[in-house]
N, C-alpha and C positions, 0 to 999 in steps of 0.2 A: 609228413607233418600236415596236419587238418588247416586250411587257412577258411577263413570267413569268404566269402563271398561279398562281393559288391553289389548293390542292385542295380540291376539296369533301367533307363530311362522308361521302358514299357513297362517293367514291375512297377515302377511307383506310379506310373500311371492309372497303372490296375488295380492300387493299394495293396499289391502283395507286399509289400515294406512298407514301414510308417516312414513318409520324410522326415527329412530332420529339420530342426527348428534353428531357423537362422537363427546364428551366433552372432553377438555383438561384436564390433571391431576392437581389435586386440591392442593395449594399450600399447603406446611407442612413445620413448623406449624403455621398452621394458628392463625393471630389475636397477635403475639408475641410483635411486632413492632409498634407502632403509625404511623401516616402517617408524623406529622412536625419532627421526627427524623430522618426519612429516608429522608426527603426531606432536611434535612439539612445536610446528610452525602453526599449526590448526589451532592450537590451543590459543596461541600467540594471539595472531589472525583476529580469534574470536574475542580475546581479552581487551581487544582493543577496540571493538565494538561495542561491547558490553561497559568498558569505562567512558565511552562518548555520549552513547544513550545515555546511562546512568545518572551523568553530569548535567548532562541536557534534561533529562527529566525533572529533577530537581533541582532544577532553575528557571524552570518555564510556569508561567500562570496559565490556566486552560486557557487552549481554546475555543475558536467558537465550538464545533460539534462536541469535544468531549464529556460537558457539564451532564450534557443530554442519554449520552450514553452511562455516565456513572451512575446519573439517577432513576436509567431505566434496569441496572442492571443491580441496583441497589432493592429498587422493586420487587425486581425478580427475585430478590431473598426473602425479601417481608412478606410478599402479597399472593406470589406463587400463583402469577396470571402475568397473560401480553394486556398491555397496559398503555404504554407510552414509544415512540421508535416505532411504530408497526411496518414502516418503508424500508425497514432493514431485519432480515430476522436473526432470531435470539444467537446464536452462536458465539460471534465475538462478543459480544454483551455478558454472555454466561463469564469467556475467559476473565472479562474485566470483570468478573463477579467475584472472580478467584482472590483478587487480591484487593475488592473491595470489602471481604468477607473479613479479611486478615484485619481490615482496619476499623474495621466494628463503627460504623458510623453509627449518630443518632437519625431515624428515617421519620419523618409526618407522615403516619400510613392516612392522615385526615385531609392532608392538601388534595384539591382540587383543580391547580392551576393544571395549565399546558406545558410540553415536553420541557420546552426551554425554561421557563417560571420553577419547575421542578428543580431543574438542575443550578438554578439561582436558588433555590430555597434551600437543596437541601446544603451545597458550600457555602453561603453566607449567613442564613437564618436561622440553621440550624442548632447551632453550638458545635459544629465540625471545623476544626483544622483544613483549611481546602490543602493548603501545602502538604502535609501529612495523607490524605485521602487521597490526591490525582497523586503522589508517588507511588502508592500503593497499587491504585487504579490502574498505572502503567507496568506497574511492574512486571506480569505476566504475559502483554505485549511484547517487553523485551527478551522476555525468555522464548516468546514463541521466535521471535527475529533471529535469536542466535541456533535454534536447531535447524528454523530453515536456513541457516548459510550450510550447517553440516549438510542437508541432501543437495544443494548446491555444490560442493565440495565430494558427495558421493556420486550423484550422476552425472561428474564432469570425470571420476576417475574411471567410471566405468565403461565411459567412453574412450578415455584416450590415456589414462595411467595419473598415476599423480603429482606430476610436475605440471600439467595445465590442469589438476582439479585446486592446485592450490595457488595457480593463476586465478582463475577461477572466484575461489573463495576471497582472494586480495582484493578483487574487484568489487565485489558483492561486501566485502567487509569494511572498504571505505568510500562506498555509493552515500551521498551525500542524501540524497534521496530516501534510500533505506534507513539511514540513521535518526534524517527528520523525523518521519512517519511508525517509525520501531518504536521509538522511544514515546512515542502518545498514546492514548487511554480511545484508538479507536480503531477502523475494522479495515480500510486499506491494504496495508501486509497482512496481516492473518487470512484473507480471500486470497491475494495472488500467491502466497506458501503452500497454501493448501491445493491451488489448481499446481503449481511446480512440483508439489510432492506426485502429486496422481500422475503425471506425466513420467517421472523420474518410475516409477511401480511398474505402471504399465509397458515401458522399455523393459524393467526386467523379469515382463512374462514372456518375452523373448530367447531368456535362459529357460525356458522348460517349465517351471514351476507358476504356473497359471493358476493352480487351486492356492498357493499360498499369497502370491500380489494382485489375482484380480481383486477378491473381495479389499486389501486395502486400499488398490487404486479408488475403488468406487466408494469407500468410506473418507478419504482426504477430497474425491470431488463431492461429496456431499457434505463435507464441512464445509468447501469454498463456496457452497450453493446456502448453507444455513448460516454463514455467515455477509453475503453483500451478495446482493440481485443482479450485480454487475458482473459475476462466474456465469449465470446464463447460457451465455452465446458461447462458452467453451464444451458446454456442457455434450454438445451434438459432437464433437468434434473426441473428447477425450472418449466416446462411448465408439465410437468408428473407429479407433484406434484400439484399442480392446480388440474390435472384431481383427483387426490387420496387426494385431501381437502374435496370435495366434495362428499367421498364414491364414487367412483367410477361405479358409476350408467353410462349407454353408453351413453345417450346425454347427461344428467347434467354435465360427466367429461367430454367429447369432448365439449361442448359449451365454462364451464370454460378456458379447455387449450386454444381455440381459443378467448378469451377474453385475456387473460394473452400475448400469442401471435404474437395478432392482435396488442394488444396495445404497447407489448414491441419494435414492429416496427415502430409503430406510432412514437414515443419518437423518436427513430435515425434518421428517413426521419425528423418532427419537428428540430431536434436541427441543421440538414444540412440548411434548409433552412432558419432557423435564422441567420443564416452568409450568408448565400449568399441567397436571394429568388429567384433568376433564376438558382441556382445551373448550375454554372458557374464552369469547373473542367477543364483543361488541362494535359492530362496525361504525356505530352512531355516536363512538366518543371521538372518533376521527374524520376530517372528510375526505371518502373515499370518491372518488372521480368515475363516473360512467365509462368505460371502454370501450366502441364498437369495433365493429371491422373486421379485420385481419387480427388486429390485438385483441380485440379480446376476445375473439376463438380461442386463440391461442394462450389466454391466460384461464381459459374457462378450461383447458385441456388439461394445463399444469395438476399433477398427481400431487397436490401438496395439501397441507391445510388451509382454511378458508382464509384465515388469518394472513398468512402468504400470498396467494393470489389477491389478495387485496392489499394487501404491501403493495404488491407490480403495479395495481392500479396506481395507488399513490404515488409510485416512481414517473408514470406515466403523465399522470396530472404534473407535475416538476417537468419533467420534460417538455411540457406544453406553454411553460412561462415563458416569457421573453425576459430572460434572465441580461444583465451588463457585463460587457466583459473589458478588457484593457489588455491592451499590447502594442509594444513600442512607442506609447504616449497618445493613442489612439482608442479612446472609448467608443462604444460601438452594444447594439442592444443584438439580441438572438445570437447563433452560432457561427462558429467559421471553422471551416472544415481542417484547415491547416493549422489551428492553434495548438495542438497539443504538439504536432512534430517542432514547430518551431519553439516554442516553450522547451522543448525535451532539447533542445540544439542548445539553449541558451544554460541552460540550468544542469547538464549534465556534464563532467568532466572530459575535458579536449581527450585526452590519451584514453576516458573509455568508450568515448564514442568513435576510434579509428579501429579501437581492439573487437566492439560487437560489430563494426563491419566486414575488419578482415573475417572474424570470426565465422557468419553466416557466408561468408562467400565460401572460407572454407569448406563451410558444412556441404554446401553446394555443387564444390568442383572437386573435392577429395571422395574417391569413391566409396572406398570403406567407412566414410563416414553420414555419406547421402542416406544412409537406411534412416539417422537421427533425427531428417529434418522436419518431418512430420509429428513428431515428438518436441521439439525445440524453438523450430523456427513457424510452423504454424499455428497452436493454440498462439502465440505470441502476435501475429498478423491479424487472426480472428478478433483477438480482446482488444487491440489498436485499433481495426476497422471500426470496433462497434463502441469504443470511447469517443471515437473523433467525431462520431455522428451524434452525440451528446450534445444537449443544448448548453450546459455549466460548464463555462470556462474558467475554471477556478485555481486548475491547479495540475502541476505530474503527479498531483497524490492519485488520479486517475490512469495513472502508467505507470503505474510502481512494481509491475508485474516485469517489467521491461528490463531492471537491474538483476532481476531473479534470472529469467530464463537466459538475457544475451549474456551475462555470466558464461553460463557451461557454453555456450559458443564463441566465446574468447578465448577461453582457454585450449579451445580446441587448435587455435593458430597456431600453437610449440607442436602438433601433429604434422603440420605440413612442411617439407622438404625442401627447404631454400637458405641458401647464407645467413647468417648472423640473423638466425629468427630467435633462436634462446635469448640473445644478448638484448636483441632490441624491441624484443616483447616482455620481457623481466623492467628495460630500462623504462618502457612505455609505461609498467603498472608501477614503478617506481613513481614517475611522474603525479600518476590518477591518488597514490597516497600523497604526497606532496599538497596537492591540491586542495585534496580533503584536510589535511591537518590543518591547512591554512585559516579555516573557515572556523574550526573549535572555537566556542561552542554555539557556532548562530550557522546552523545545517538548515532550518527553515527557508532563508534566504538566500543559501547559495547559487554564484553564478561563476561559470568560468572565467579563467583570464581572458578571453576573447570578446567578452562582454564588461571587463572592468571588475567582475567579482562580486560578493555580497554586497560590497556598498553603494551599488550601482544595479543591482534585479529593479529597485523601486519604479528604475524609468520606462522596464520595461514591462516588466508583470505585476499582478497584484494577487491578494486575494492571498492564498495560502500557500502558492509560491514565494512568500516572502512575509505578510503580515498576516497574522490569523489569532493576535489577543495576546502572542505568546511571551511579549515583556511588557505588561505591565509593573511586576513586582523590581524589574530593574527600571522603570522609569522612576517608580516611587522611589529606590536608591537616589539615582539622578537628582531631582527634586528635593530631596533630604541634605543631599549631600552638597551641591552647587548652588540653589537657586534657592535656598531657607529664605521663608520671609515673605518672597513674591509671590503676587498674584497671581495665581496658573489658573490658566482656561484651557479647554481637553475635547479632541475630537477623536475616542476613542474606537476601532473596531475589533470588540469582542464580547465575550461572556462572561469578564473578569467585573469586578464590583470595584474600580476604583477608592471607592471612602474604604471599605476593607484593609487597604494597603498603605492606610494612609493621604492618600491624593484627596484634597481639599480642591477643586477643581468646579467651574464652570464650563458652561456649552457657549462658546461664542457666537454660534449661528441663531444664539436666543438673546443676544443683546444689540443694541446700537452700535454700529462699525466702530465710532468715537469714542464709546466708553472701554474698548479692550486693549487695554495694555498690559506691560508684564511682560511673562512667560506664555505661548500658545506652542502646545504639545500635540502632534497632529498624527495620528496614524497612516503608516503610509500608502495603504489601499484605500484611505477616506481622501487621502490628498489626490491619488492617481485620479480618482472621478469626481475631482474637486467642482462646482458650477457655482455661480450665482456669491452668496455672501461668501461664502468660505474659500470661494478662487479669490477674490479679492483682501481678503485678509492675507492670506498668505504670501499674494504680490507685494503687500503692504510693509511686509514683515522682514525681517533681519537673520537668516537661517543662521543658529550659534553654535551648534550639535545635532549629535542623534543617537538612539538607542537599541540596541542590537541590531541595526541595520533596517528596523522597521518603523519604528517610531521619530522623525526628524522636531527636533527642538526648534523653535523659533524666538526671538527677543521683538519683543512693541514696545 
């Protein structure tokens, strides 16, 4: 009988055998699950994300950034040039085009005004529906939210079977977090999907097949790159990883990273030119900030359109503000390096933040699955390092990347071998839904029990951890409904138009302390950095209510 031969350690050395391409680790345990139960908990899983969003989208008034992006992405259909938003490029704006397209708005290709004035013009002064248009506007947001839970739910099963990918996708499919920022008309999850999906690719050119996932890996990081400047610092990280899918051979990984690359360039020049094909950019309708140094080497390097590298600039000039930030009742100007971890502590649910720890220790101390963590747990360190050095303390909408990837590393906890881990990792993500339902439908302000819950983020965060414009149309309810008749004075933070909605309202920081009485409606990130006349009104005042957990009522 002919048997094969083995190669020996000197053959492969010599390349008289091709090595072979490490294998992923083999799910455990295998064969438990049928394939139409899983697929009917997936669907589940996913439906019920898709009805939170859904809900939530259409019941929220913009907020601050979205106005800005419908109406640059409304542009983008009429005017067919970058225009307005140049600190972000067109990508997720296109998406939100998709289902601005749907809603056939009226556009003033004649206005003049700036990014924000646009987006007041074109929902309020147009003759647009805003209600009508931001569902629309969101709509294709939410669709992208629910494919990335499936590659969340595929590159967790492919690490470890499908009983932790559908851990996995539980988690990720009631991250309070995800559901906030899914369900909006702007570009936060659509960049961190996009750098998850290229991670998930590039794991599996691992199985062999490198001519068919390199190029997509480097098509999903060039979407997270044409979509928010904030993919970036991944960018070095996911292209090293290409080279190290491939075993690390000197041309096979150098050819890889230059496919991965080549192509994640391709996608950003492609998605410029789709708005504009003469890439048509006037830098003198925006001001764009001088870079020297180190940066703007570095931004004069970037292979991108001019348009782009002057976005960076203007990211860079933001960065340089001395922005206010608030935490635990503590205003405070410029950065602070621990505000996102601890924001991410308060705002994230108790049972997923014990499952992404065990999770990554896992990844860590279980050996079959340490090949993962360079795929999982470092783009993830990378995009946190370079968040937290961020001067805008505004919100985990800057770590949204974080319910994506420790995802597939929680799920990977049902891999490792110890008593009552099914029972009390099933009961833990038991709990993280619990949690989440609790909060339906105000996910903007979610806080865990540990911190008191929505109705209590206000004391300690602001900003769009908790208020960001997103009920005005239920204050107007509120106001309609209880308080007919009285005088309302309004300190509102957002992009919404008040008189639109109804709200007959003044600004009490514009009158004499003496004359305001009534009803004062106060936004709760205006209150958090409340100083001067409007801390004193508030002392003054009688708290009666509150509105979605953002807006606190007061009686004078």
């Amino acid at each position: 009988m002919m048997t094969r031969a083995t190669p020996t350690d000197a053959q492969r050395t010599h390349g008289r055998h091709r090595e072979p391409v490490p294998s992923r680790p083999r799910p455990s345990p295998p064969g438990r699950l049928r394939p139409w139960p899983v697929r009917l908990l997936v669907a589940l899983l996913l439906a019920q994300t898709a009805a939170a969003a859904v809900t939530t989208a259409v019941r929220q008034t913009p907020t601050i950034d979205e106005p800005v992006y419908v109406a640059t992405a409304a542009g983008y259909l009429r005017e067919h040039r970058i225009r307005y938003n140049p600190e972000h490029p067109p990508l997720g704006k296109l998406v939100v085009a998709g289902g601005v397209a749907l809603a056939g708005p009226r556009v003033d290709t004649d206005f003049t005004g700036d990014q924000t004035a646009a987006g007041r013009h074109l929902l309020y002064e147009s003759g647009n529906d805003p209600w009508r248009l931001m569902f629309w506007a969101r709509l294709p947001v939410i669709i992208l939210t629910l494919l990335f839970g499936l590659v969340v739910f595929a590159f967790t099963r492919d690490l470890a079977g499908p009983a932790p990918a559908l851990a996995a996708l539980a988690l990720y499919a009631f991250s309070p977090d995800v559901i906030a920022h899914g369900s909006l008309a702007t570009l936060d999850v659509p960049a961190a999907g996009f750098l998850l999906t290229s991670a998930w690719l590039l794991w599996r050119v691992r199985g062999g097949r490198a001519r068919v996932y390199l190029p997509l890996a480097g098509a999903a990081l060039g979407a997270a790159l044409a979509t928010k400047m904030s993919a970036l610092p991944a960018a070095p990280v996911l292209v090293a990883l290409a080279a190290w899918s491939t075993g690390l051979r000197r041309v096979r990984g150098a050819v890889a990273a230059a496919v991965v690359a080549v192509t994640a360039v391709a996608v950003v020049w492609m998605t410029y030119l789709l708005v504009d094909p003469r890439l048509r950019w006037d830098p003198r309708q925006t001001h764009v900030p001088v870079v020297h140094g180190l940066r703007g080497l570095l931004v004069r390097l970037l292979p991108f359109p001019e348009a782009y590298r002057d976005g960076v600039r203007v990211q860079f000039g933001l960065e340089n503000q001395a922005w206010q930030g608030f935490l635990f009742g503590h205003v405070y100007s410029g950065p602070r390096w621990y505000y996102l971890p601890v924001a991410l502590v308060v705002k994230t649910p108790l049972g997923m933040l014990a499952l992404w720890t065990a999770g990554a220790l896992a990844l860590v101390a279980v050996r079959r699955l340490r090949p993962v963590v360079p795929y999982v747990l470092v783009p993830a360190a990378v995009l946190l390092a370079s968040a937290m050095t961020g001067s805008r303390n505004f919100g985990t909408r800057y770590a949204v990347f974080l319910p994506m990837f420790l995802a597939v590393a929680a799920g990977c906890v049902l891999v490792v071998r110890w008593p009552g881990r099914r029972v009390l990792t099933w009961a833990v993500v038991a709990f993280v839904a619990v949690s989440s339902l609790r909060t339906f439908p105000y996910y903007l302000p979610y806080s865990n029990e540990a911190f008191g819950g929505p109705a209590k983020t206000h004391l300690r965060l602001h900003d769009s951890n908790v208020d960001w414009g997103q009920d005005l149309g239920r204050l107007a309810d509120r106001l309609h409904g209880r308080y007919a008749g009285e005088r309302v004075w309004l300190v509102y933070k957002g992009s919404g138009v008040p008189a639109y909605y109804g709200i007959r309202a003044s600004d009490p920081r514009r009158a004499p302390l003496r004359t305001v009485h009534g009803v004062l409606a106060v936004s709760d990130s205006a209150a958090a950095r409340a100083r001067g006349r409007l801390a004193r009104l508030i002392r003054s005042s009688r708290q009666v209510g509150e509105v979605g957990h953002s807006i606190t009522i007061y009686q004078r």
